[in-house]
matplotlib code that plots the C-alpha trace (Angstrom):
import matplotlib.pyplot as plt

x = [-12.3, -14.8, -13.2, -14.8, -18.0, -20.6, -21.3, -25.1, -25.3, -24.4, -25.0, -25.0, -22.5, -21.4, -18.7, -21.3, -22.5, -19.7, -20.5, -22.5, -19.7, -17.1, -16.5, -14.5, -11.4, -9.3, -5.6, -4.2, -6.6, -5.2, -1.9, 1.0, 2.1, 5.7, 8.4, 12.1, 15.1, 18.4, 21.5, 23.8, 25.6, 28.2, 29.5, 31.1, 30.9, 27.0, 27.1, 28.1, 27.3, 25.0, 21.8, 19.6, 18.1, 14.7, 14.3, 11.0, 12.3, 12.6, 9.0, 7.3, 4.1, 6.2, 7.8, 11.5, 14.2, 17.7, 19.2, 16.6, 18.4, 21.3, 21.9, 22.9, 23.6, 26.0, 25.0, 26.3, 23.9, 20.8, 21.8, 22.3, 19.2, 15.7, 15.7, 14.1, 15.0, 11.2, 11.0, 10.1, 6.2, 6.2, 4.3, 6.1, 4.3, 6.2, 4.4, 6.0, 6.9, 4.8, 5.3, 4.1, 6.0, 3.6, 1.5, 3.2, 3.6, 6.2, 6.0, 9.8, 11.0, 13.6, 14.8, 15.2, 14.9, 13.3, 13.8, 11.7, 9.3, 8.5, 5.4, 6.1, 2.8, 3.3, -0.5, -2.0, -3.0, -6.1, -5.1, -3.1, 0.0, -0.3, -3.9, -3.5, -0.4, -2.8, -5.5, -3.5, -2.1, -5.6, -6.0, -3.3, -5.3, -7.8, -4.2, -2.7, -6.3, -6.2, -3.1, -4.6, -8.3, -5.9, -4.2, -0.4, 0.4, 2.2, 1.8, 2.1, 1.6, -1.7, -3.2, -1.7, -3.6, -7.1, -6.5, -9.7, -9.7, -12.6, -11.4, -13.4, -12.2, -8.6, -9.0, -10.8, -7.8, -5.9, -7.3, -7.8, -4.0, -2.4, -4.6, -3.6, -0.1, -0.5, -0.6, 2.1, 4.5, 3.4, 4.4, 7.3, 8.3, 7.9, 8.6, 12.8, 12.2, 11.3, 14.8, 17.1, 15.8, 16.7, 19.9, 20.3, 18.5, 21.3, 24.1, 22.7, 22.2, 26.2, 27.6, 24.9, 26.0, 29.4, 31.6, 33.7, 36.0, 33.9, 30.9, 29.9, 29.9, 27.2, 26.0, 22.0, 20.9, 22.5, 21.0, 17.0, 15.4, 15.1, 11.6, 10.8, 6.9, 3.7, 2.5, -1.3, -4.1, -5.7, -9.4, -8.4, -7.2, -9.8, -10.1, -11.3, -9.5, -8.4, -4.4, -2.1, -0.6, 3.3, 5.0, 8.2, 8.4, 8.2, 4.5, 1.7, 0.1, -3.0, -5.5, -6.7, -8.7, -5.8, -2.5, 0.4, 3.4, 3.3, 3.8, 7.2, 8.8, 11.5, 11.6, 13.6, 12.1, 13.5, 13.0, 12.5, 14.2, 13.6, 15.0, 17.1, 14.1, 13.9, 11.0, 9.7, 6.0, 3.9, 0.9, 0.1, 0.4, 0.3, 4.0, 4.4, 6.3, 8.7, 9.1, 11.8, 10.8, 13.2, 11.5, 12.3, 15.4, 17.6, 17.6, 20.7, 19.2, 16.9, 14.4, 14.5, 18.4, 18.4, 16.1, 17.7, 21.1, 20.1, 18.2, 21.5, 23.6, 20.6, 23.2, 25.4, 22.2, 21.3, 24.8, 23.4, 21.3, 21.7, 19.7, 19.1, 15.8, 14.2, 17.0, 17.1, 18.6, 19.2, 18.2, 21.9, 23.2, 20.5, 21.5, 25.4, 24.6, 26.9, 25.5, 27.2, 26.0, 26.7, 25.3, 21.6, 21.3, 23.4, 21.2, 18.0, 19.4, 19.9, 17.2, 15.4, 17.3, 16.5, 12.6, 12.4, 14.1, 12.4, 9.1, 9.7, 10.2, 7.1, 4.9, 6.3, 5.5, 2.0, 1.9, 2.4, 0.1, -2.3, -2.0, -1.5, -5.2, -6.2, -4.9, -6.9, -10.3, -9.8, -8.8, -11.7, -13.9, -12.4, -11.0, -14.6, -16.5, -18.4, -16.6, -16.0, -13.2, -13.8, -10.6, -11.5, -12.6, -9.3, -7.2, -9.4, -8.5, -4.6, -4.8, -6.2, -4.0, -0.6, -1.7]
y = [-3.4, -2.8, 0.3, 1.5, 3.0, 4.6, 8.2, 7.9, 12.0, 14.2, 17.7, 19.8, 22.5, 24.6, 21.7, 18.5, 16.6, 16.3, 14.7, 17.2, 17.1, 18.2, 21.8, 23.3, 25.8, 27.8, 26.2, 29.2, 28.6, 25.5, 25.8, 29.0, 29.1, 30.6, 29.9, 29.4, 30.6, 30.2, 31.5, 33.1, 30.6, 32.5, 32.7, 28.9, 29.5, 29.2, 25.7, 22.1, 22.6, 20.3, 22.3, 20.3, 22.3, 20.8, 21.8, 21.7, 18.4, 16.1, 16.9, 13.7, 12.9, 11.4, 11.4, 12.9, 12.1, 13.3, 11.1, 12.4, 15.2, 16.0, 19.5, 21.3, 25.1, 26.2, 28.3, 31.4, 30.6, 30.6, 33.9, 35.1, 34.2, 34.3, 30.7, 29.3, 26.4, 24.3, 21.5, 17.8, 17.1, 20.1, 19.8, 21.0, 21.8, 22.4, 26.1, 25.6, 23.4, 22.4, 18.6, 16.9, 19.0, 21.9, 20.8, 18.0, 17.6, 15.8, 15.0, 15.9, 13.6, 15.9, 19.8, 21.4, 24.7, 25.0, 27.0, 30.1, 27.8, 25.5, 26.5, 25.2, 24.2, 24.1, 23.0, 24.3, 22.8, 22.1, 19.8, 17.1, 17.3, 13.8, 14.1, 17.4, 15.3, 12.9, 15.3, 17.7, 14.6, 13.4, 16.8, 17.2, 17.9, 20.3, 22.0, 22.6, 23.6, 26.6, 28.4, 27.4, 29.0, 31.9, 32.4, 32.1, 28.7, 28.8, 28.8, 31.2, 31.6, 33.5, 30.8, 28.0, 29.9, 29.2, 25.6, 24.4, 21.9, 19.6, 19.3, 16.7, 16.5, 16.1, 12.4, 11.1, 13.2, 11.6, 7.8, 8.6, 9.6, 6.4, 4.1, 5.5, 5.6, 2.3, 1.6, 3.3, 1.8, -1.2, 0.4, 1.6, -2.1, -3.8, -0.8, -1.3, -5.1, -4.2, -2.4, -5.6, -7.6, -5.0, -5.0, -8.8, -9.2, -7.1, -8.8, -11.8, -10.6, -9.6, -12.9, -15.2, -13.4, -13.2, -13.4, -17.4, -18.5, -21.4, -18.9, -18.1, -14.7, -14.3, -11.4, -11.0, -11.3, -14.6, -16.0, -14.7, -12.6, -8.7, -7.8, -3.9, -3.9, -2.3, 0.8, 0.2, 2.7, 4.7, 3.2, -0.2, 1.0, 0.2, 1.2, -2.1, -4.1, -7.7, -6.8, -4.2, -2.0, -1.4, 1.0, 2.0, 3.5, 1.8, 1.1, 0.1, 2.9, 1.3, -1.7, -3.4, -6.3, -7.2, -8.9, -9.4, -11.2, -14.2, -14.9, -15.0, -12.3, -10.0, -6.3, -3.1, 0.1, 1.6, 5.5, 8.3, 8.8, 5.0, 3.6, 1.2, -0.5, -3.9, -5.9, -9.4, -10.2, -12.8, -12.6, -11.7, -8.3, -5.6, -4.8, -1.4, 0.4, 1.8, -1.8, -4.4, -7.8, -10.3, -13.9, -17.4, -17.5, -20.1, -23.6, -22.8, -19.5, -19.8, -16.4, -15.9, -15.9, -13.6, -11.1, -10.6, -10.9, -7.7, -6.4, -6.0, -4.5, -1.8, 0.7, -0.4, -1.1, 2.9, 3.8, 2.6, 5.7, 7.9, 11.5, 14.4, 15.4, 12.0, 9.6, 6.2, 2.6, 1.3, -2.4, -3.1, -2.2, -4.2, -7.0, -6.8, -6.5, -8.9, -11.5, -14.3, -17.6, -20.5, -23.9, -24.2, -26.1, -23.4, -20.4, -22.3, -22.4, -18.5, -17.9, -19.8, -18.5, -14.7, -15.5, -16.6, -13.4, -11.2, -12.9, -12.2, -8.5, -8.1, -9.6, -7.8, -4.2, -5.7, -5.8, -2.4, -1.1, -3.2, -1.6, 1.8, 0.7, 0.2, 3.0, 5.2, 3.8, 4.6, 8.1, 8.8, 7.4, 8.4, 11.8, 13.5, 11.5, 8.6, 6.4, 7.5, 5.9, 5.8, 6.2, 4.4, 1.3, 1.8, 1.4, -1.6, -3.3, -2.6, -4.1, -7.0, -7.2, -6.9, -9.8]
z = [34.9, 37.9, 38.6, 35.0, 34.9, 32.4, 33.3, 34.6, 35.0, 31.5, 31.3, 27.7, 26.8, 24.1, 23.0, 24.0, 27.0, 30.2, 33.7, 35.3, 38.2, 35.7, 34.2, 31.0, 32.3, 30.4, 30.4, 32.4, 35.3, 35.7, 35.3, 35.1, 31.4, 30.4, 28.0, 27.5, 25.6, 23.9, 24.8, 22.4, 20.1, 19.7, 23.2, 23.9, 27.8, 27.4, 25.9, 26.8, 30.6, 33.0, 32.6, 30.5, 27.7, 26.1, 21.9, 20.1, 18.5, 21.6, 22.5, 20.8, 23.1, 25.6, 29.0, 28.9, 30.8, 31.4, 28.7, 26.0, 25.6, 23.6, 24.4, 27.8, 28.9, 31.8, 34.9, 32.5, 29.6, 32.0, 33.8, 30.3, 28.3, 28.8, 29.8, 33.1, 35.5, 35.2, 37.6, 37.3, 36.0, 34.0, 31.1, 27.5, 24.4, 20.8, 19.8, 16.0, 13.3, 10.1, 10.4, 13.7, 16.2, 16.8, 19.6, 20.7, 24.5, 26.6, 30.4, 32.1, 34.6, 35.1, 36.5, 32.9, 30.7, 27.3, 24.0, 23.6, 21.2, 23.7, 26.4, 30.0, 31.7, 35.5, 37.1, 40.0, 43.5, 41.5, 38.4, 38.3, 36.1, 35.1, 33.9, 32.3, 30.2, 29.2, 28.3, 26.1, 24.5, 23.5, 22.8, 19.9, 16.6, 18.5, 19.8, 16.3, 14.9, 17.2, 15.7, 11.8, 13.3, 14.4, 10.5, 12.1, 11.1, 14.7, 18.4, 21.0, 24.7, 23.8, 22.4, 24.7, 28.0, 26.1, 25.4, 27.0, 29.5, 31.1, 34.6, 37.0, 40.7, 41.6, 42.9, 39.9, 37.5, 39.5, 39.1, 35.3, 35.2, 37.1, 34.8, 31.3, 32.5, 33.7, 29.7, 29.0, 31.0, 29.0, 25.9, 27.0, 28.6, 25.1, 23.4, 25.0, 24.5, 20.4, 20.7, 21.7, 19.7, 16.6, 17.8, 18.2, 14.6, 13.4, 15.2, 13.8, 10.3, 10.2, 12.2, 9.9, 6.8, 6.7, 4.2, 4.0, 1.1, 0.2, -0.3, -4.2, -5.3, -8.2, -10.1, -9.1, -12.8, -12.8, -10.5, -10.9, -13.3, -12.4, -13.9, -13.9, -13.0, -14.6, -14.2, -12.4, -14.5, -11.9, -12.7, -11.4, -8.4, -5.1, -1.8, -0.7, -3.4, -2.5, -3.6, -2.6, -4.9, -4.7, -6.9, -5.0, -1.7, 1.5, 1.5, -1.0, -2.9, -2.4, -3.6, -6.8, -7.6, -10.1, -9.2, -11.5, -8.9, -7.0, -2.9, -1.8, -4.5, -3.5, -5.1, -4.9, -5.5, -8.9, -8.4, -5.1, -2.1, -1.4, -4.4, -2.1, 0.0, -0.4, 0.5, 0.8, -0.2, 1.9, -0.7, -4.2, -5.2, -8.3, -9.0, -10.4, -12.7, -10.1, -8.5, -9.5, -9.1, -8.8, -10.3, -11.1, -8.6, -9.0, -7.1, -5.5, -4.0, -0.8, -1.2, 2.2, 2.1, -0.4, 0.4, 4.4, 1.9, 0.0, 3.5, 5.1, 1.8, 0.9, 1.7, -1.1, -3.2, -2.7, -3.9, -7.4, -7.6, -10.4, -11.5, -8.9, -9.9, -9.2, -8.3, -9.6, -9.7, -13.7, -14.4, -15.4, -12.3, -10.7, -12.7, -11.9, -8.4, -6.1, -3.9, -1.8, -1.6, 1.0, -0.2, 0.0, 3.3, 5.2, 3.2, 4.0, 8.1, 7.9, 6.8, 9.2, 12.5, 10.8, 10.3, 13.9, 15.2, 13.0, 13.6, 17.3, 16.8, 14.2, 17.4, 20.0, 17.4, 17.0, 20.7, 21.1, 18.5, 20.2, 23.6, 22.0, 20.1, 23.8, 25.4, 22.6, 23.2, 27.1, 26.6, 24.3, 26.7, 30.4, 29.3, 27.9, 31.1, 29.5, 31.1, 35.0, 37.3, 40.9, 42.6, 46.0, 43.3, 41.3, 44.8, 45.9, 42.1, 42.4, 46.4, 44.9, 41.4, 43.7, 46.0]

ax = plt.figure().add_subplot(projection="3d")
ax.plot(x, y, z, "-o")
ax.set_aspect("equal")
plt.show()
């Protein structure tokens, strides 16, 4: 992009070379720095009004809008709690949480009030609230390092005023800001399109796979053999090995150079909080011992068929479980599992219209981690000034890409 450049002038500080036209600022020069509150639960009048009211959990490092939140106060819950009206392009940041939350930001769209764990950031006429979004959001693991550095485990407003900032003039924040949002709105664009076609797949999967009195019902073990896997010894397992690992779960548990089950095998996880999961293997892996593995199926059963058969009924596969200390699903039960069959030409057909739509959604995901990859290698480049945008440039480029 022309409007891209290398920074030609560098200058060293204390946490590395910036632009020598940009300078590090303390967040609360920048911006005015407060937070919210809750009204009393126990008063009814306070709750279910029109006020939007923003928890720690619906900031996610992303723009909110009015139907992103599930919670509102009435005009007597803000009079009566140390909550505060914030208006649109507002920054929020989540001050606690031990999972992802804590110093997570959101962008609000809307007129709202925040919980008194959430910091609203309201910038000055001298940063851009756009740019400072961005940055903070870059920002996120240097964020949560500063309440570990400080021994709370937590946020607090203290902390969130000394966030520091590198600040280059308000036009170039400016052009930096339109052109990484520019990226997300692609995300976001495919990232709805990803939803439809979930929810077609899965109007699909229940019209396709429906029940008809011609249809056979077999029991699983009758019509392939349920093989539990091998446990993989730790020494055989490689960072770089050509084979993934599975042993239950949702993902592999790494690599080997070994492989013990062919392409095109179907297996439920056996034991954990995933015990249902079913999965379909496009390549030769290492099936462990916490894997079931379902082999030599039947020339009446289409793979493909089955596994988006057993897909769609892991609910009723999960309700196999047994144990509470570390729930699992018993190879008998496995075995004696249900499963309807149409002929083999209407199985094969399924399948095929399912592949297709799920194909379509795997693209449209790989898409967006693609443009998400993208967006990365800008920020790391425009937002610590190796890379400079100049805004008159920028403007010239969008004149010229709206023609």
């Amino acid at each position: 992009m022309k409007s891209l450049q290398a920074s030609k002038k560098m200058k060293k500080t204390k946490a590395g070379m910036i632009p020598v036209d940009w300078a590090y600022a303390q967040l609360k020069e920048v911006a005015i720095i407060s937070s919210g509150g809750t009204p009393s639960r126990s008063n009814p009048i306070y709750w279910n009004g029109n006020i939007p009211w923003i928890k720690t959990t619906q900031i996610q490092n992303c723009i909110i809008n009015k139907n992103d939140i599930d919670e509102f106060i009435t005009e007597e819950g803000l009079k009566n709690s140390s909550a505060k009206m914030v208006p649109p392009k507002t920054i929020v940041l989540g001050m606690i949480g031990q999972g992802k939350t804590r110093g997570q930001v959101g962008y609000l769209n809307i007129e709202a009030c925040t919980n008194q764990n959430t910091a609203t950031i309201a910038c000055k006429a001298s940063c851009n609230s756009k740019f400072l979004y961005q940055y903070l959001l870059f920002n996120y693991h240097n964020i949560r390092a500063l309440s570990n550095s400080s021994g709370q485990g937590n946020l607090n407003l203290g902390l969130v005023e000394i966030i520091p900032v590198l600040v280059p003039a308000l036009s170039e924040q400016k052009a930096i800001a339109d052109l990484l949002f520019t990226w997300d709105e692609a995300i976001e664009i495919i990232e709805r399109l990803v939803q439809v076609k979930v929810k077609r797949f899965k109007w699909l999967l229940h019209t396709l796979i429906k029940e008809k009195n011609e249809w056979a019902k077999k029991k699983l073990g009758d019509v392939c053999k349920v093989t539990k896997g091998k446990q993989l010894n730790v020494a055989h397992m490689k960072a770089d090995g050509a084979y993934y690992a599975l042993n239950g779960g949702i993902k592999p548990s790494g690599r080997t150079d070994d492989w013990n089950t062919e392409v095109g095998t179907i297996i439920i996880s056996e034991s954990g909080n995933s015990c249902e999961y079913v999965n379909f293997n496009s390549e030769r892996f290492w099936s462990g011992g916490h894997c079931y593995s379902l082999l030599n199926l039947n020339a009446c059963v289409n793979n493909y068929y089955l596994f988006f058969f057993l897909r769609m009924n892991q609910q009723k596969i999960m309700n196999l479980r047994v144990g509470s200390g570390l729930p699992n699903i018993q190879k008998k039960d496995v075995d004696a599992f249900q499963v309807i069959l149409p002929l083999i030409e209407e199985q094969q057909q399924i399948a095929e219209t399912l592949s297709t739509a799920q194909q379509d959604i795997d693209l449209l995901k790989q898409l967006v981690e693609k443009y998400k990859t993208q967006k990365r290698g800008l920020m790391q480049k425009m937002l610590t000034g190796l890379w400079r945008v100049k805004p008159e440039k920028l403007n010239k480029y969008r004149e010229h890409t709206n023609d």
